[in-house]
FILUMVO-9387 format. One record per residue (C-alpha): x, y, z; residue in one letter. Coordinates in steps of 0.1 Angstrom, whole numbers, plus 5000, padded with zeros to 4 digits. Each point is the difference from the previous one (the first is absolute). Example, Ala and Ser with C-alpha at 12.3 -4.5 7.8 and 13.67 -1.06 7.14 Angstrom:
BEGIN
512349555078A 501450344993S 
END
This chain:
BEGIN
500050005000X 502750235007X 501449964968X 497150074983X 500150375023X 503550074986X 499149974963X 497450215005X 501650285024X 503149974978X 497850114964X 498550275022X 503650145012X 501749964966X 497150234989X 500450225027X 522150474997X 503350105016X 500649785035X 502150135026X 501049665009X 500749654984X 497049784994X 500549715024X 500349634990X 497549934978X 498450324995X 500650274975X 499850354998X 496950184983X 501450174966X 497550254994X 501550295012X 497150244992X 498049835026X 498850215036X 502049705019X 503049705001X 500249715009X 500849665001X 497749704985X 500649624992X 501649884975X 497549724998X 497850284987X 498950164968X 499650335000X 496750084978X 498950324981X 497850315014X 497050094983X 500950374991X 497050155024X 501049845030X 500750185025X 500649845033X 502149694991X 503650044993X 500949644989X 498149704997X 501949675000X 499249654990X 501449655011X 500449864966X 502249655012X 497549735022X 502050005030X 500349665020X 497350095026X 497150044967X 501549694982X 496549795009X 498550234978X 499549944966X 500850254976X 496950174991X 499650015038X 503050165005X 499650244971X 496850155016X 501350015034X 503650154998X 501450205032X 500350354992X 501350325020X 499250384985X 501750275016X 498450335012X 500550385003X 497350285006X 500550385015X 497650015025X 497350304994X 501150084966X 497850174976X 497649704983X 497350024980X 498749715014X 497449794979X 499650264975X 498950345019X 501150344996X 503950024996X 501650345028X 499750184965X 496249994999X 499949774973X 499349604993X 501949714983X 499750124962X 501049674985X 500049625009X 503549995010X 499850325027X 496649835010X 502049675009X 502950125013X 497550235027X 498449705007X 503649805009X 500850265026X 499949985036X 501250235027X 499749835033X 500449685015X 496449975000X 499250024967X 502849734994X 498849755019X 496950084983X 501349874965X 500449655017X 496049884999X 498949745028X 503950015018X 500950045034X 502850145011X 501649925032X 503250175010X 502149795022X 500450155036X 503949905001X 500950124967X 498350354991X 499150054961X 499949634995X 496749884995X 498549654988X 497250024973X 497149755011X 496549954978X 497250175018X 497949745021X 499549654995X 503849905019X 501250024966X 503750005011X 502650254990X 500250064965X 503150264996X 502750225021X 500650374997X 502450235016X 499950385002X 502050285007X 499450365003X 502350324996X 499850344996X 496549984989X 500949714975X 498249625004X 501949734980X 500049645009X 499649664984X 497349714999X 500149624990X 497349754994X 500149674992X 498849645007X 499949925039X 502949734991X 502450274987X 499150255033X 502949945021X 503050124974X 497350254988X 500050125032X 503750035004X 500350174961X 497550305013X 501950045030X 503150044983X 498950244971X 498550175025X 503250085023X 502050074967X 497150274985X 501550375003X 499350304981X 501750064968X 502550234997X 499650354976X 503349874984X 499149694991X 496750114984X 501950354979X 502549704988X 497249814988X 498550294983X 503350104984X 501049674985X 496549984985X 500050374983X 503549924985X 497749764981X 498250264984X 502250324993X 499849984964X 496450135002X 498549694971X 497749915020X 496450195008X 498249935040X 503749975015X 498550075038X 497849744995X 503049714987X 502450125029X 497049935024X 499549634984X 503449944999X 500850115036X 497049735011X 501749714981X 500249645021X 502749855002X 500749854968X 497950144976X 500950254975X 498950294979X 500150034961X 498950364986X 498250074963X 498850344989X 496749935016X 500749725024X 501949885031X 499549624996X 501049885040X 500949624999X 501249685019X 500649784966X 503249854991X 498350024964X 502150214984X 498149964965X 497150045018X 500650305012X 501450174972X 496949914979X 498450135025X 501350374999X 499850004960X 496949815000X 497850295021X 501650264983X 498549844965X 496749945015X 500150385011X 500250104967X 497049814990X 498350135032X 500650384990X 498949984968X 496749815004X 499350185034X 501150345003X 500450105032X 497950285013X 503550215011X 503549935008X 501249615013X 502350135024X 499549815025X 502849695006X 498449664989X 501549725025X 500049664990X 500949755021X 501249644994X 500049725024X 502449685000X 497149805002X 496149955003X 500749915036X 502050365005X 497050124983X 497549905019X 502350105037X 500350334985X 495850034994X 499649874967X 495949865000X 499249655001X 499549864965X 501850304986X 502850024977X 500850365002X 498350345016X 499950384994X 499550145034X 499150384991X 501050095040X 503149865002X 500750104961X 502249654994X 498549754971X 501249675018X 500449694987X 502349705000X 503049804980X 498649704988X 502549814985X 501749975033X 497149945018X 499649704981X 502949895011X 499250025035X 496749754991X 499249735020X 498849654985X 496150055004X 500250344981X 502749944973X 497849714994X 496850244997X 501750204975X 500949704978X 496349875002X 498950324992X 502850014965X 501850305017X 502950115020X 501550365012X 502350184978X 501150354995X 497250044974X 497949995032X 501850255017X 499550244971X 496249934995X 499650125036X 502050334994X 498350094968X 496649955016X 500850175033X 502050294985X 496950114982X 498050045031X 502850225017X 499650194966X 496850064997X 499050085038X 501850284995X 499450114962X 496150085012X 500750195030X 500849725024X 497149785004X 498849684987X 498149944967X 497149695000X 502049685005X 499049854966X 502250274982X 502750035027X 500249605003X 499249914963X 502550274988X 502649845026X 499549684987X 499750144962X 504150145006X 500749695019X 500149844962X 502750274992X 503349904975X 502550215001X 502850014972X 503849855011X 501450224977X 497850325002X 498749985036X 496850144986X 496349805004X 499549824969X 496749885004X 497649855028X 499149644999X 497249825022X 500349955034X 501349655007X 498450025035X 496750114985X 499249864970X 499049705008X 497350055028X 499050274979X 499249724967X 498349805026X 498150245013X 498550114968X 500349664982X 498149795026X 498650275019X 500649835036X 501450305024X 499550294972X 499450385013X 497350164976X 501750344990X 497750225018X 500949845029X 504050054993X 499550374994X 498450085025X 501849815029X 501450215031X 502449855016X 498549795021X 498449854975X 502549934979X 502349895027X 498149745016X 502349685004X 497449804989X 499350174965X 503250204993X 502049824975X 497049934980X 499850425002X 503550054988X 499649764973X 496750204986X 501550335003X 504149864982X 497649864971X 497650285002X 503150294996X 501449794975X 497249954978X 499350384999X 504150054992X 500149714971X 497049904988X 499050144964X 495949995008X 501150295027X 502650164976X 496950054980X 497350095022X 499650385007X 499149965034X 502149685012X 503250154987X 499550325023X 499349815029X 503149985021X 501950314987X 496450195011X 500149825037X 503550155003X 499350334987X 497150035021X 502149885035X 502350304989X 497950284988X 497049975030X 502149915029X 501250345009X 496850164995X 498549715022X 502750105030X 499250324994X 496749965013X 501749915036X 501750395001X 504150075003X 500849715025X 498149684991X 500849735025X 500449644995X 496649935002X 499150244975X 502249894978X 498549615000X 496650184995X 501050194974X 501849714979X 497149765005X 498150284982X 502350084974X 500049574990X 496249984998X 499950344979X 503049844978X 498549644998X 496950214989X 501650214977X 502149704980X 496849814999X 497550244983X 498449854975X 501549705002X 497349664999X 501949815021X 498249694997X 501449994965X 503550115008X 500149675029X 499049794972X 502550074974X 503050065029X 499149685012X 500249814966X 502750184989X 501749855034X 499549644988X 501150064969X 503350195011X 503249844986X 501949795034X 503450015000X 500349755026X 497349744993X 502049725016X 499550155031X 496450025001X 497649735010X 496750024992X 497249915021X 497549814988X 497150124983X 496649945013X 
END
């Protein structure tokens, strides 16, 4: 039972340097010396990446290596119940916005990314402790500032260790959890990051800083604050790779990868701009962030059953290297792959990035909000079939979506599972996310976006044709005006009302005229009779 505690305290924590001294047998010194704090941690640890908007947790550290007291667990077991520590700093009584309210200048979050890194702040001790839902904390009487982390009620058992420190008006400290079996050198790895946690010092952090502008004195690159700021909040390990409109942040020992990587999202930039022209200046930094594997993915927040993700707070497109990952396979899944005619490859990889870019791109190309999901997911998935020239590191053309096309055939082939059109255009989110329904979603709206970009029944239709290029106008010319009906200072809020309006009125707008009875009939025959590349890859189900 307690087990089950820790996995589920440990996915609510992950949400939520210069020493002066020599790190002492097996521990290390922490390297990032633009952090508020040093200190020592494990060397049986990982240290894992920050999302960008946090703002209470200094490090967060993972025990990658089953150590002898987990060895009963099997590895699945152990892989969702790994110890981990995350060290802490916070100024107590600093200026905070809170969850969202007015800012000391009179005025709110004005984008996601303020809005999430308000709501990440805390100023006291109380508001801490706060973050940790249905935990106790009891400080022990003989050592003050160490405290054991128990599950609220039931007898539970403790589930984690903390220690604390206070200074000048500073709080920093350090907390484990882990299975009950691992507690007792848990217990001792707290205590001892916790004696060795001391503020940084000013010279460590203005070295930091000048080692990292020496990087970018030529002046090539556009955003610079924003890539020192990424760079200085590197892990351990991972690396940083700038383009003209990128900083592509890694953990991959593909070195092909990632080089396709930074000329592949330039390329599909291109084709970006010049079928959506932005609505002002892209001058904001465009992060993308690669993962060693679907594993590192999924510790850092990638979504169950996801290959990739834009988050528009933490502005990072996140995804993983697959080709490694597949070697990292166990038995049961390699096998699920060959039964399925399939493995990982860098191909994979790329897919991902060529979907995901275009929803960094387009969030902010209309004014930084989301359009309908059919057109932001089927125009994802529409790039995802991207090729890009070896020689001129231009798009060439845009095939079908091997992960789409062939739910999408059944679909409208044997009709078992198929979305009727008015039904994909007019999904919210919820909707069109439900776990139960949403691949059959993304299929309709891939094959949707690419029967209005190929097919030669829309090419000739007056209407059909003007449909997606007349959504996208739309987004761009009404959302301001739509704001605008909020005054000088929309807040969040308005801003989600307005974009829900300016959708409908787009939707509406794109669709006028249209008999779209008719148009689901011949998109849906035109599916079937769609050319597969991959047909030995497709089974069929039977027909009724």
């Amino acid at each position: 039972m307690a087990r089950h505690v820790f996995v589920a305290l440990a996915a609510v924590l992950a949400a939520a340097a210069f020493a002066p001294g020599q790190a002492p047998p097996g521990y290390k010194t922490f390297e990032n010396k633009s952090a508020p704090v040093t200190f020592h941690y494990p060397v049986l640890y990982d240290e894992m990446p920050l999302p960008p908007t946090e703002q209470v947790t200094v490090a967060k550290f993972l025990l990658q290596t089953q150590p002898e007291e987990l060895k009963r667990l099997d590895e699945r077991a152990f892989a969702a119940a790994k110890p981990q520590m995350f060290v802490f700093h916070f100024a107590v009584g600093a200026a905070t916005t809170g969850g969202g309210e007015a800012k000391g200048d009179g005025k709110g979050p004005s984008n996601l990314r303020e809005q999430m890194e308000a709501q990440n702040k805390v100023t006291s001790w109380a508001q801490f402790t706060a973050r940790f839902r249905g935990v106790d904390f009891a400080e022990d009487a003989k050592k003050p500032g160490f405290f054991t982390l128990s599950r609220q009620g039931q007898g539970g058992g403790p589930i984690g260790f903390l220690s604390r420190k206070e200074q000048a008006g500073e709080v920093f400290g350090v907390y484990g959890v882990g299975p009950v079996e691992y507690h007792k050198p848990l217990q001792t790895q707290v205590q001892r990051v916790g004696q060795s946690l001391k503020p940084a010092s000013d010279a460590a952090n203005e070295f930091a800083e000048e080692s990292i502008e020496r990087l970018y004195g030529s002046g090539r690159y556009r955003a610079v604050e924003a890539r020192k700021k990424a760079r200085a909040e590197l892990a351990k390990g991972w690396k940083a790779l700038d383009t003209e409109n990128y900083l592509i942040v890694h953990h991959s020992k593909n070195e092909a990868l990632i080089k396709r990587i930074a000329r592949d999202i330039e390329a599909m930039r291109g084709l970006y701009m010049e079928l959506f022209p932005p609505t002002g200046p892209m001058d904001r930094l465009a992060i993308v962030r690669v993962c060693r594997t679907k594993e590192e993915y999924h510790q850092y927040g990638g979504p169950p059953n996801s290959g990739g993700f834009w988050h528009p707070g933490n502005e990072e497109l996140v995804f993983f290297d697959y080709s490694y990952t597949m070697k990292t396979l166990d038995d049961d899944e390699k096998r699920k792959l060959e039964k399925a005619n399939r493995k990982m490859t860098n191909d994979d990889s790329l897919l991902v990035l060529y979907h995901e870019a275009f929803h960094q791109y387009i969030h902010y190309a209309v004014g930084e909000f989301a359009p309908h999901d059919w057109f932001n997911e089927g125009y994802g998935d529409y790039f995802s079939g991207a090729e890009i020239g070896d020689g001129t590191g231009k798009v060439l053309r845009v095939d079908p979506s091997p992960w789409r096309i062939h739910l999408a055939k059944d679909m409208c082939e044997f009709g078992k599972d198929f979305v009727p059109l008015e039904q994909i255009l007019k999904a919210e989110r919820a909707q069109f996310y439900n776990p139960a329904r949403i691949r059959f979603f993304y299929a309709g709206a891939w094959s949707f976006v690419y029967f209005l970009k190929h097919a030669k029944e829309v090419q000739a239709h007056p209407k059909w044709s003007r449909i997606l290029a007349t959504y996208f106008e739309s987004m761009k010319a009404d959302y301001p005006a739509e704001l605008g009906k909020f005054g000088s200072a929309p807040t969040m809020e308005h801003k989600a009302i307005a974009g829900a309006a300016v959708r409908k009125l787009a939707l509406r707008k794109a669709l006028d005229g249209v008999d779209v009875p008719e148009l689901e009939k011949v998109w849906r025959q035109w599916v079937v009779d769609m050319k597969d590349p991959w047909p030995n890859k497709r089974q069929k189900p039977p027909k009724k």
